[in-house]
C-alpha positions in Angstrom: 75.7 21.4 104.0 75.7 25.2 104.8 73.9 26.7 101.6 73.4 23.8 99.6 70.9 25.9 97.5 71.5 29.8 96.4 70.6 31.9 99.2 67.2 33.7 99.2 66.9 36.9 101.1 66.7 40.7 101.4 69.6 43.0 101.8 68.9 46.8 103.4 71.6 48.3 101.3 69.6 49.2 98.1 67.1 50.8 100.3 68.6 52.7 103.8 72.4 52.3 103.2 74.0 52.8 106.2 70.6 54.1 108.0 69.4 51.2 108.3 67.0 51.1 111.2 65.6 48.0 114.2 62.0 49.0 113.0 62.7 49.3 109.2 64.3 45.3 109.8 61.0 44.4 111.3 59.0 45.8 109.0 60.6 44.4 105.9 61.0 40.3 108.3 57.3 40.7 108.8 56.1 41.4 105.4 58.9 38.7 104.1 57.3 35.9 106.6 53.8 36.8 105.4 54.1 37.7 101.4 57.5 35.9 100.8 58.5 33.0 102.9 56.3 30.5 101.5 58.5 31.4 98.0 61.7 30.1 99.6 62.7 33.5 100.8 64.3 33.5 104.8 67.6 36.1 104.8 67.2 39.3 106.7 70.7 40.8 106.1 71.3 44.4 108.0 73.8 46.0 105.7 76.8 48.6 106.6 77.5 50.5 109.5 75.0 49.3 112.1 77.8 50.4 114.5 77.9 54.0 113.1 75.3 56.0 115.1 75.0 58.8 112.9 74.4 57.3 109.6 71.9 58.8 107.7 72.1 57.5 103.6 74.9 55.8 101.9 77.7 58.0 102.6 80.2 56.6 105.6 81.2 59.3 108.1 84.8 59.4 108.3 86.4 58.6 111.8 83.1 58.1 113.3 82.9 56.9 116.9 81.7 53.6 116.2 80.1 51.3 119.0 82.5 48.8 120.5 82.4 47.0 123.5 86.1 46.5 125.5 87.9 43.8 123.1 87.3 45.8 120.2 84.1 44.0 118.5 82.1 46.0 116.9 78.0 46.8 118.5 74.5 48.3 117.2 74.0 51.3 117.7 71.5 51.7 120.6 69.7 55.0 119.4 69.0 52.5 116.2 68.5 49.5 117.1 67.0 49.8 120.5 67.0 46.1 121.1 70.9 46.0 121.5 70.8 47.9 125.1 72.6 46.5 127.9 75.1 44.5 125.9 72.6 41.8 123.8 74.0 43.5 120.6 71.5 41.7 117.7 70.3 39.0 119.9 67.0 39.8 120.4 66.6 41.3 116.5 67.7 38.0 115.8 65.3 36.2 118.0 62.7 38.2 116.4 63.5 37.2 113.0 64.0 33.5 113.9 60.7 33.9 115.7 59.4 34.4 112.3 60.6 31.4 110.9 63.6 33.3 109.0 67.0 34.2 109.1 69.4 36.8 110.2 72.3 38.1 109.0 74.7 41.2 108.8 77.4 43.4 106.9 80.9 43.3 108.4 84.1 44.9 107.0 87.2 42.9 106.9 89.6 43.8 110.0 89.4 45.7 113.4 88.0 49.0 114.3 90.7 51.6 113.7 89.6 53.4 117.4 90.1 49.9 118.6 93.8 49.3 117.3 94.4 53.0 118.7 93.1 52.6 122.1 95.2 48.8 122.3 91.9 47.1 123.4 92.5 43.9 124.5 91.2 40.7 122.6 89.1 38.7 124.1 89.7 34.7 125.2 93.4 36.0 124.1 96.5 37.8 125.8 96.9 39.9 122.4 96.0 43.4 121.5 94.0 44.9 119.2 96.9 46.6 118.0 99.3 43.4 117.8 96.8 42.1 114.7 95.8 45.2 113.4 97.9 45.8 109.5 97.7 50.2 109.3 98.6 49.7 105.7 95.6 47.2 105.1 93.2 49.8 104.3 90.0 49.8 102.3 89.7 52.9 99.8 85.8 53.4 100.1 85.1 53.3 103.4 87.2 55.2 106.7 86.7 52.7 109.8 88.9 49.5 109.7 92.6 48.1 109.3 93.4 44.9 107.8 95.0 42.2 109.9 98.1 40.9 109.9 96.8 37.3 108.7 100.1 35.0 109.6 99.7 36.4 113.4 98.1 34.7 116.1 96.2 37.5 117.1 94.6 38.4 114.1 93.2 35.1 114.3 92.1 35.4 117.3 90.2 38.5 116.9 88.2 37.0 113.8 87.2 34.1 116.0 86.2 36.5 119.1 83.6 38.0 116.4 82.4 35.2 115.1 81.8 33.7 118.4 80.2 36.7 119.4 78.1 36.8 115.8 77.1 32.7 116.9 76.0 34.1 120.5 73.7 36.2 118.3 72.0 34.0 116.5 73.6 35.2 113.0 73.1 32.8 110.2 74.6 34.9 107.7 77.7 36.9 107.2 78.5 39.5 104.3 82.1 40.1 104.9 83.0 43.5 102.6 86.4 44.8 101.1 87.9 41.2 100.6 86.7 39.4 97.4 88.6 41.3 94.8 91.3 42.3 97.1 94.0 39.2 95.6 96.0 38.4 96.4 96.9 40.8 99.4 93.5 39.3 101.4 94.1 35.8 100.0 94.9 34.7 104.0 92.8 37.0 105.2 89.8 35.2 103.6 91.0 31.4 105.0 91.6 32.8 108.2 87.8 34.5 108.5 87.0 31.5 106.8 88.6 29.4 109.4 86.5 31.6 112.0 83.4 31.1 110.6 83.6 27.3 110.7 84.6 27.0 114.1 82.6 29.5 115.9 79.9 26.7 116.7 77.1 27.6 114.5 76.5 27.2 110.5 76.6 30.6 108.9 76.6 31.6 105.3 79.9 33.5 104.3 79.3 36.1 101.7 82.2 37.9 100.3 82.2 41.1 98.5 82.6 43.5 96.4 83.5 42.2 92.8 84.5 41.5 90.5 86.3 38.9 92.1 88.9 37.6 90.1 87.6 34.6 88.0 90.9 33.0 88.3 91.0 32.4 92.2 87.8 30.4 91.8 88.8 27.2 93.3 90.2 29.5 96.1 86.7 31.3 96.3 85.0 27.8 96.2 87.3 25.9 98.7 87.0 28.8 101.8 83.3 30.9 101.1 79.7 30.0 100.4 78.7 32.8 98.0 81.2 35.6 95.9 80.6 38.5 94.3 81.7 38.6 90.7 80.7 42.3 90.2 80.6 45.7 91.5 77.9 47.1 93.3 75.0 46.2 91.0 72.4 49.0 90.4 69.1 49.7 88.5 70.7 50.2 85.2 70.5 48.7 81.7 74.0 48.9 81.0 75.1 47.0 83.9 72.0 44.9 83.7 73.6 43.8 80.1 77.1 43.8 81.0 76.0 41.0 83.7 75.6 37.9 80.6 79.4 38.0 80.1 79.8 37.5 83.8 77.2 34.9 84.1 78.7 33.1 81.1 82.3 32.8 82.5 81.2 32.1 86.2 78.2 29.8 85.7 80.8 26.1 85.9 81.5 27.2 89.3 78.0 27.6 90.6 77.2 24.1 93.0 76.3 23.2 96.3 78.0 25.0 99.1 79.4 28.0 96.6 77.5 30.1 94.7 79.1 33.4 91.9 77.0 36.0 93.9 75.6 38.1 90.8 74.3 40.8 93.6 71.3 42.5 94.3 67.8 42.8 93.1 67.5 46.8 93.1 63.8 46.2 92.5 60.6 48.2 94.3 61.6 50.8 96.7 65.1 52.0 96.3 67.3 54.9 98.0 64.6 55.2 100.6 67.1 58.0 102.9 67.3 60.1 99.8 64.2 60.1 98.6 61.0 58.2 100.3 59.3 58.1 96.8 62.1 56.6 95.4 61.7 53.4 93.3 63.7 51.2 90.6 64.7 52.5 87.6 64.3 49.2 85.8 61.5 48.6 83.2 59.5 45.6 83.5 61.0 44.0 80.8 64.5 44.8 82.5 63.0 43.3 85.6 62.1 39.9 84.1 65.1 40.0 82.6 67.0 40.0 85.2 65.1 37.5 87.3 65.6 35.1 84.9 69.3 35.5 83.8 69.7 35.3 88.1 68.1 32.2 88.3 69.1 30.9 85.1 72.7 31.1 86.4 71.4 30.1 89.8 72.8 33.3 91.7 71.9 34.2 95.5 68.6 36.0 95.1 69.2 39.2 97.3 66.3 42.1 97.1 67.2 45.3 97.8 63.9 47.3 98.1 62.0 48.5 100.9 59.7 45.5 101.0 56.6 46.7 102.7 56.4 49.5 99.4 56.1 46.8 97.3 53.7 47.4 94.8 51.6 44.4 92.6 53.6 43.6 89.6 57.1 43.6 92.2 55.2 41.4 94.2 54.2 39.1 91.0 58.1 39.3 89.9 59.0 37.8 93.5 56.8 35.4 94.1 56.8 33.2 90.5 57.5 29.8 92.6 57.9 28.5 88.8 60.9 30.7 88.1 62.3 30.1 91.8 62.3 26.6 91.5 65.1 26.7 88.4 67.7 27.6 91.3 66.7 24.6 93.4 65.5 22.1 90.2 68.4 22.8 87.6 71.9 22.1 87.3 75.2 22.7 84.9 73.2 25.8 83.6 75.2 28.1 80.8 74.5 30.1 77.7 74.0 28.4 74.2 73.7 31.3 72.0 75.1 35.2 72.6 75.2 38.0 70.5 75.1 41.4 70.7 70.9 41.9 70.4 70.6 38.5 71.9 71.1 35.5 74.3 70.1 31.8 75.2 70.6 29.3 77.8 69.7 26.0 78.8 69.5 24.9 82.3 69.2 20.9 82.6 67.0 20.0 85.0 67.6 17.2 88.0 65.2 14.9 87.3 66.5 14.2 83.8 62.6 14.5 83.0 63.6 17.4 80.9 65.4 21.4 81.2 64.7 25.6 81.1 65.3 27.5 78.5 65.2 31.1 78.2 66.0 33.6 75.8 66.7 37.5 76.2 66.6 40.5 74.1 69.3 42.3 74.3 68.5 44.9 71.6 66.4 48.4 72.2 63.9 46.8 69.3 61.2 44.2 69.7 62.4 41.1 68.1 61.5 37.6 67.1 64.0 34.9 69.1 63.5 31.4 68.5 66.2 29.0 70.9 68.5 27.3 68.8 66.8 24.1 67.6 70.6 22.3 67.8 71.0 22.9 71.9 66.6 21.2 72.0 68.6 17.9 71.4 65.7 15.3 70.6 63.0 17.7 70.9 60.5 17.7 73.5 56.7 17.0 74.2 55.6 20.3 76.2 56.8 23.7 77.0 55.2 26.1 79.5 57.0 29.7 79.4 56.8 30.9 82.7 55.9 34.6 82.8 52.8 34.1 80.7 51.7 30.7 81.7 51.4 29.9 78.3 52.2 25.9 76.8 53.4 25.1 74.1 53.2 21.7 72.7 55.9 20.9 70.8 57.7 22.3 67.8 60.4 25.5 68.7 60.6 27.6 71.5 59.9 31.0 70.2 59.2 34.7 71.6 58.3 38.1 70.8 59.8 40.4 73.2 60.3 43.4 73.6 63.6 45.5 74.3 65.4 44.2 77.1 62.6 41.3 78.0 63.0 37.7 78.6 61.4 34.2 78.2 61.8 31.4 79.9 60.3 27.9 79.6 60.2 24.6 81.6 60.2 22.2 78.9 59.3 18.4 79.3 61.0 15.7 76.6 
């Protein structure tokens, strides 16, 4: 089964946007194989506009001369990821991440290069044009370089499965497809036919769709056609969207299974915003940090990190290497919130082995408080707890923390 557990991985989004670089990839796979892999981490995902030569920070050039080859599929950019000359494209990045016992994966936009409908390119293993599936009114409103497709065509659906058998030639294990999963219900064919593309391009690769929120009631839809969804907007290192996050988690968290996966985005932890400012770094307490680590894997969300790895300093290495914590996405099932208030939250997470279950609770509040979990969700009680930030057991009785604002705890608990 393609992503029978919640993807593990790093994103280069939070930290180059759409600079992205070959040698900042390598540099982020090689620490990730030495510090992370052994943690369950294997994505190497190269965000937006790796086509786009002349991308220097998160802003997208409009009408760029992006690299194509002659049926219209978009290329790397050769004065950035060197590795791509003479037509290999991100077959030998790939082959250097997969050398490292990891995965690779990249950022697409829904549709067909604008250039490529213009100049009627040809698609290839087809007798269509590029300008036969493009949809000119099929436009995304944040970013200047594609048309939709005209879905119920047979050329639009053979372009999506030129890329993706292009994307298998690769080596790609992983795709992010962007400006689709809260675009219902005009992209509602566009997804099954991408979908559809995906499946049959001869090699098993994660289908990510974003942005969010995508729209809780298509679930099933979501579930039935990609591995992992975004149910929010792009997620940043903020409190207030940091809180706003438990009333997503507690209305997507029954969907959450093997195979599909409420994407609650990325970890903007460590090194952000690294083409603005090289010094730059999360804004995210520590307690905020935990927090959200354990709400993520509590909810069993795709674990995405978005700083610049090799930065990392010790206590973001600590927060990404707690194999305890990690294991609640793998261990744990039918996870969801007991208790939620304004200042505070619980949530119980049974565990597979019905030897017992995680519970965590958060302070929500800008005060240090006192939260006990609610004795009514402990069932029959239980015979050990170990909270897993501090290591600390606790032999019976009530799960119980002192946190400060914005913190978490979390325990593995044993009946």
């Amino acid at each position: 089964m393609i992503a029978q557990y919640p993807p593990m991985g790093w994103n280069s989004w939070d930290c180059y946007g759409a600079a992205v670089t070959e040698d900042t990839v390598r540099r982020n796979a090689a620490y990730m194989a030495k510090y992370l892999k052994p943690y369950g981490w294997e994505y190497i995902v190269v965000d937006i506009q790796w086509y786009q030569p002349t991308a220097v920070n998160h802003a997208y050039a409009p009408f760029s001369d992006a690299v194509m080859d002659g049926f219209g599929r978009l290329l790397p950019a050769e004065n950035r990821f060197p590795s791509a000359s003479g037509g290999r494209g991100f077959g030998p990045l790939a082959d250097y991440v997969h050398s490292l016992g990891l995965k690779f994966g990249i950022h697409i936009m829904r549709g067909l290069p604008r250039m490529a409908a213009h100049r009627r390119l040809p698609i290839f293993g087809s007798g269509f044009t590029c300008d036969q599936a493009a949809h000119p009114n099929s436009i995304c409103a944040w970013n200047p370089d594609m048309y939709g497709l005209k879905c119920d065509l047979p050329a639009a659906r053979a372009y999506y499965d030129s890329i993706f058998q292009l994307y298998a030639q690769w080596g790609v294990d992983y795709v992010k497809c962007d400006d689709i999963a809260r675009e219902y219900p005009h992209c509602q064919r566009e997804i099954e036919v991408i979908s559809a593309a995906c499946r049959n391009c001869g090699r098993e690769i994660v289908l990510s769709l974003s942005p969010g929120p995508a729209p809780l009631e298509q679930a099933e839809h979501l579930k039935t056609y990609a591995n992992l969804w975004r149910i929010t907007d792009d997620f940043w290192d903020e409190w207030p969207l940091l809180e706003g996050m438990f009333e997503r988690a507690e209305k997507w968290c029954v969907h959450a299974g093997p195979g599909h996966w409420p994407d609650a985005d990325m970890l903007p932890v460590g090194a952000l915003r690294q083409c603005d400012d090289p010094n730059g770094w999360t804004c995210f307490t520590a307690p905020e940090q935990r927090t959200m680590m354990t709400l993520w894997c509590m909810m069993r969300s795709p674990l995405m990190i978005g700083g610049n790895l090799p930065k990392n300093d010790d206590f973001t290495l600590r927060l990404l290497t707690n194999g305890p914590l990690l294991a609640i996405e793998k261990d744990s099932w039918c996870a969801h919130p007991v208790r939620r208030t304004a200042e505070e939250c619980a949530w119980l997470a049974p565990r597979k082995d019905g030897a017992g279950f995680y519970a965590a609770v958060f302070n929500l509040s800008d005060q240090e408080r006192r939260i006990a979990f609610p004795r009514e969700a402990l069932e029959s009680g239980f015979s050990r707890a170990t909270e897993l930030w501090t290591g600390k057991e606790n032999d019976g009785g009530e799960l119980v923390a002192c946190l400060p604002p914005h913190d978490a705890a979390v325990w593995r608990v044993e009946r």
